[in-house]
N, C-alpha and C positions, 0 to 999 in steps of 0.2 A: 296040288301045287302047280303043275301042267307050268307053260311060259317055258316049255322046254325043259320043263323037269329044274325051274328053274337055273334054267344055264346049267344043266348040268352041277345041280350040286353049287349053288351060291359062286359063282365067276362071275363076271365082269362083260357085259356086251359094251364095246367100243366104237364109236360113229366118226363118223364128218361131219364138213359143216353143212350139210342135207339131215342129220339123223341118221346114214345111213348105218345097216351093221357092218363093220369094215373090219373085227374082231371080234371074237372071242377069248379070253384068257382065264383059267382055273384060279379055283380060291386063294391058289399062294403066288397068284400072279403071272403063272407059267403062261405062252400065246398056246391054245386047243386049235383055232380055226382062224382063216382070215378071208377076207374077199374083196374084191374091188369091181364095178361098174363099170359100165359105159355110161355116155352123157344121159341116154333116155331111161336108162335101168338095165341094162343087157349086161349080163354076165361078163367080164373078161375070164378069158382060160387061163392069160400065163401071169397067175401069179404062183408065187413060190410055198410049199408046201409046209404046214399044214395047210390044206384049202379046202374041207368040208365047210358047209356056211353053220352048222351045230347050233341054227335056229330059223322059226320061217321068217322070224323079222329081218326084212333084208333092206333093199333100196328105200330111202326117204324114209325110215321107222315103219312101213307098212308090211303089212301080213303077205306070203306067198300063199294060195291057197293051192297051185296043181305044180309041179314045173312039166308036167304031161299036158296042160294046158295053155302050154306056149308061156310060162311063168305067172301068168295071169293073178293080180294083185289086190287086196282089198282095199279100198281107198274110201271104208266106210258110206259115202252116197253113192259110188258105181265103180265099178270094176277097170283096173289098168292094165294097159299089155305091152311091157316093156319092147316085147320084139316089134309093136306096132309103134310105140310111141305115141297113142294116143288112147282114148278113153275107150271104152267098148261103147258106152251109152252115152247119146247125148247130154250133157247138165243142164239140169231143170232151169237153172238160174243165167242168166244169159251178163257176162262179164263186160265191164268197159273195152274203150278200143278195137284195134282193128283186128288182132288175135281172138278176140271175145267173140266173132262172128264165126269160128268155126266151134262149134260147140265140144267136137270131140277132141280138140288140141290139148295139150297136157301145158300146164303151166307156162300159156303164150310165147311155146317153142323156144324157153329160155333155162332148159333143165338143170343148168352148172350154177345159177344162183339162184334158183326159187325150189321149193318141194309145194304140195298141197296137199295138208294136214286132213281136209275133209272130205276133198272129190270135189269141191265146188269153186275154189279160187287160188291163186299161186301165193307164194308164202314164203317172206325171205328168213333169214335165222334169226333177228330177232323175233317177229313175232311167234315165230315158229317155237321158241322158246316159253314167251304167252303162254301161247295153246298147248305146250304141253304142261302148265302149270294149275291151267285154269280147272274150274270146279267141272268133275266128270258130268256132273248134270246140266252144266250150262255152257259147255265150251263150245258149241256151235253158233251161240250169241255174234251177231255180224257175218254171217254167211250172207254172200252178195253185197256185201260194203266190200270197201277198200282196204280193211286190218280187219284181222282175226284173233280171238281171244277178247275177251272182254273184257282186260287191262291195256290191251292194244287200239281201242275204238273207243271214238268221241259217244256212241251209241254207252249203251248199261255197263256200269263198273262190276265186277265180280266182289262177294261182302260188302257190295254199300246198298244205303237203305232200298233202291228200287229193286235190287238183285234180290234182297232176302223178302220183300214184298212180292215177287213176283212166286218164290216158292213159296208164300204159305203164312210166312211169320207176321202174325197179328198186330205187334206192334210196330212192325215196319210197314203194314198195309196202314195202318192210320197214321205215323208221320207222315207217309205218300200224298195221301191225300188231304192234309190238313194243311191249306194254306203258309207259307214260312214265310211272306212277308205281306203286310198291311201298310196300307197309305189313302193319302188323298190328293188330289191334285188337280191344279189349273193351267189351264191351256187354251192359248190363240191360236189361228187355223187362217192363213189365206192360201186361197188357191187362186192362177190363174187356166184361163179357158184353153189359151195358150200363148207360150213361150213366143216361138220361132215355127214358123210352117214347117210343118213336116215332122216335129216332135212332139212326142207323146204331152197330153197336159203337166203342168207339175203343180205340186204343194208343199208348203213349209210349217211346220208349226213350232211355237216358242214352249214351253212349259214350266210350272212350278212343283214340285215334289216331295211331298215329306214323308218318308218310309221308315217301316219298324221291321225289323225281324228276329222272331223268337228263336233264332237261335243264338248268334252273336250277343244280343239284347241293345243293336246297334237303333239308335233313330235318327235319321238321316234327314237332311232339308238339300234340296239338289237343284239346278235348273239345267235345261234339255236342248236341244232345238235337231229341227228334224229335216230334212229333204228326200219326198217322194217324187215318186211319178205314176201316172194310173192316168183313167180314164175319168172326166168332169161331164156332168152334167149340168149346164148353165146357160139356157137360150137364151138371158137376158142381156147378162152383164160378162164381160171379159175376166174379171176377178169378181171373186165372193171370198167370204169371209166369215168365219163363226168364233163362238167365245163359250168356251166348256168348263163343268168343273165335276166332278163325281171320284169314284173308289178305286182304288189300285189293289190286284191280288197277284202274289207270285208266288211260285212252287220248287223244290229244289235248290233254296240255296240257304247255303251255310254260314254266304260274307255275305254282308250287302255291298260290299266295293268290287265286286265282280257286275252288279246292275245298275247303280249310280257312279261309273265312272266309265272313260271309255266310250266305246262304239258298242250299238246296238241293231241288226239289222228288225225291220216294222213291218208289218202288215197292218192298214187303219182305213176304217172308212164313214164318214159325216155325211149326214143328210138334217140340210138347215133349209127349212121353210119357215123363215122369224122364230118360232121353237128349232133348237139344235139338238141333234146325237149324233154323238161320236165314241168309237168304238177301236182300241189296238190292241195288237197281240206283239208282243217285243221279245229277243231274243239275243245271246252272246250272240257278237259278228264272227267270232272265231269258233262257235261253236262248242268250248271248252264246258267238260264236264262240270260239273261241281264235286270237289273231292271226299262228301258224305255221302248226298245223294248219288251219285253214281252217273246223273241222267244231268244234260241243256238244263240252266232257270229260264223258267218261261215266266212273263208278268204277262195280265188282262187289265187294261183300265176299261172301264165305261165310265160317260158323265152328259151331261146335258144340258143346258145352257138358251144360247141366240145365236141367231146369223141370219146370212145373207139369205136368197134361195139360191142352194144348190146342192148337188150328189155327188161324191167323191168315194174311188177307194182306188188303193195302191200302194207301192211298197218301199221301202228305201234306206237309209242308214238314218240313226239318231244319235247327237253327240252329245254325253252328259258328263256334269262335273259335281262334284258334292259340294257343299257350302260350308255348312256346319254338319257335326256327327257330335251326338251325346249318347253313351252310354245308358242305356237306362238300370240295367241290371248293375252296375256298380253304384249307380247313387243312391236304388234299394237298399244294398246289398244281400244281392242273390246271385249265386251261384248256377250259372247257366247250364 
């Protein structure tokens, strides 16, 4: 049973809004123990009795492991020392900001609203909350991002297809990787050599789009248009220009009105010597999950074409709007 003999016999451990253990109370609700903190984890003496702590889970939900060793605390990736207030071990993972630069600092010396659920980044109550909910086998998911838990970060959902893909489950490894949206599309391409002195080259491109995806059983006709900036290749002429048309594949999404509407941020790069290619990787500008997949929809087009001579790549935002959308799976009727 252990967990302190579970509380003594099924009671009740009572927190803050840290997690910490700030109570004990027996099965019929009576208070057995209580405790209260200082800001960095240090014991206060006057609280009023009972005041055994009648478990080692104390400050933030973590483990005492000596209090012969200065209180010395598990915080799962390294060790904490409340009378120090900071970590014993440096972290591996080096945090944003100007706090982040001391590696051994405890939750960017701001202990009255943050805890850190792992050893490796501070943690406010909600996510805190997350993390205690998330799957014991994957709740480290987003260590050294910005949220923790993996119902807290734009990174892997917990239960959505990538999450059970990445344990194991077979036919979540093949939705993964099986393509979710199919297209084709055409696309103009000018770039100038340059703008205005002193600024980077830039590019535009217009597009045409007709997308399917098997999950919605959505097929979409959309137009695009884009502005980069990158580095041109072009000794001759001040603007070049290409005209593309080839295949669209994307991965991750569940609507297709999360990739044909809206903003998109581009990575794309053309190399037009009279024969063209052209090549993009697109992505949400917000970044938002997809709510099956778990994970970003990512689209790749390539396609091939004409143009000018010239070599482009660079990156930028892309604005798209849908036209028309037909059902396909309703005019079969099939049940998606």
């Amino acid at each position: 049973m252990d967990y302190n003999t579970f509380l003594r016999q099924s009671g009740r451990r009572l927190t803050d809004h840290l997690g910490s253990t700030v109570a004990i109370t027996g099965s019929n609700g009576t208070l057995t123990s209580q405790q209260r903190y200082l800001p960095f984890g240090g014991t206060r003496a006057n609280v009023t009795t009972p005041n055994s702590p009648g478990t080692d889970v104390g400050y933030t939900g973590q483990r005492q492991l000596d209090a012969g060793m200065g209180g010395l605390m598990d915080y799962k990736a390294r060790f904490y020392s409340p009378m120090l207030g900071r970590f014993v071990q440096p972290d591996t993972i080096i945090p944003g900001g100007p706090q982040g630069l001391n590696r051994s600092s405890y939750v960017a010396n701001n202990p009255v609203n943050f805890n850190d659920p792992t050893g490796h980044k501070e943690c406010d109550y909600k996510c805190q909350i997350t993390y205690e909910r998330a799957d014991p086998n994957y709740e480290h998911y987003g260590e050294g991002l910005s949220c923790w838990g993996p119902e807290d970060c734009y990174g892997i959902k917990h239960g959505s297809v990538v999450s059970r893909a990445l344990k194991g489950d077979t036919a979540a490894i093949v939705d993964a990787i099986m393509p979710t949206d199919y297209g084709l599309r055409v696309q103009g391409e000018v770039v100038t050599k340059n703008i205005l002195p002193g600024w980077m080259p830039s590019s535009g491109t217009v597009g045409v789009q007709e997308t399917f995806n098997r999950n919605d059983g959505n097929l979409v006709f959309s137009v695009d248009g884009s502005l980069e900036n990158g580095p041109t290749l072009s000794p001759q002429f001040p603007i070049g220009g290409s005209f593309t048309a080839g295949g669209v594949l994307g991965w991750f999404s569940s609507d297709l009105k999360q990739s044909t509407s809206g903003q998109s941020a581009i990575v794309s790069g053309t190399l037009a010597g009279g024969r063209a290619a052209s090549a993009a990787v697109t992505t949400l500008a917000n970044l938002q999950a997809d709510r099956k997949y778990g994970a970003v929809p990512v689209t790749v087009y390539a396609g091939t074409g004409y143009g000018a001579g010239y070599a482009s790549a660079g990156g930028g935002i892309v604005f798209s709007k849908p036209l028309v959308t037909v059902n396909i799976y309703q005019m079969l009727g099939i049940k998606p």
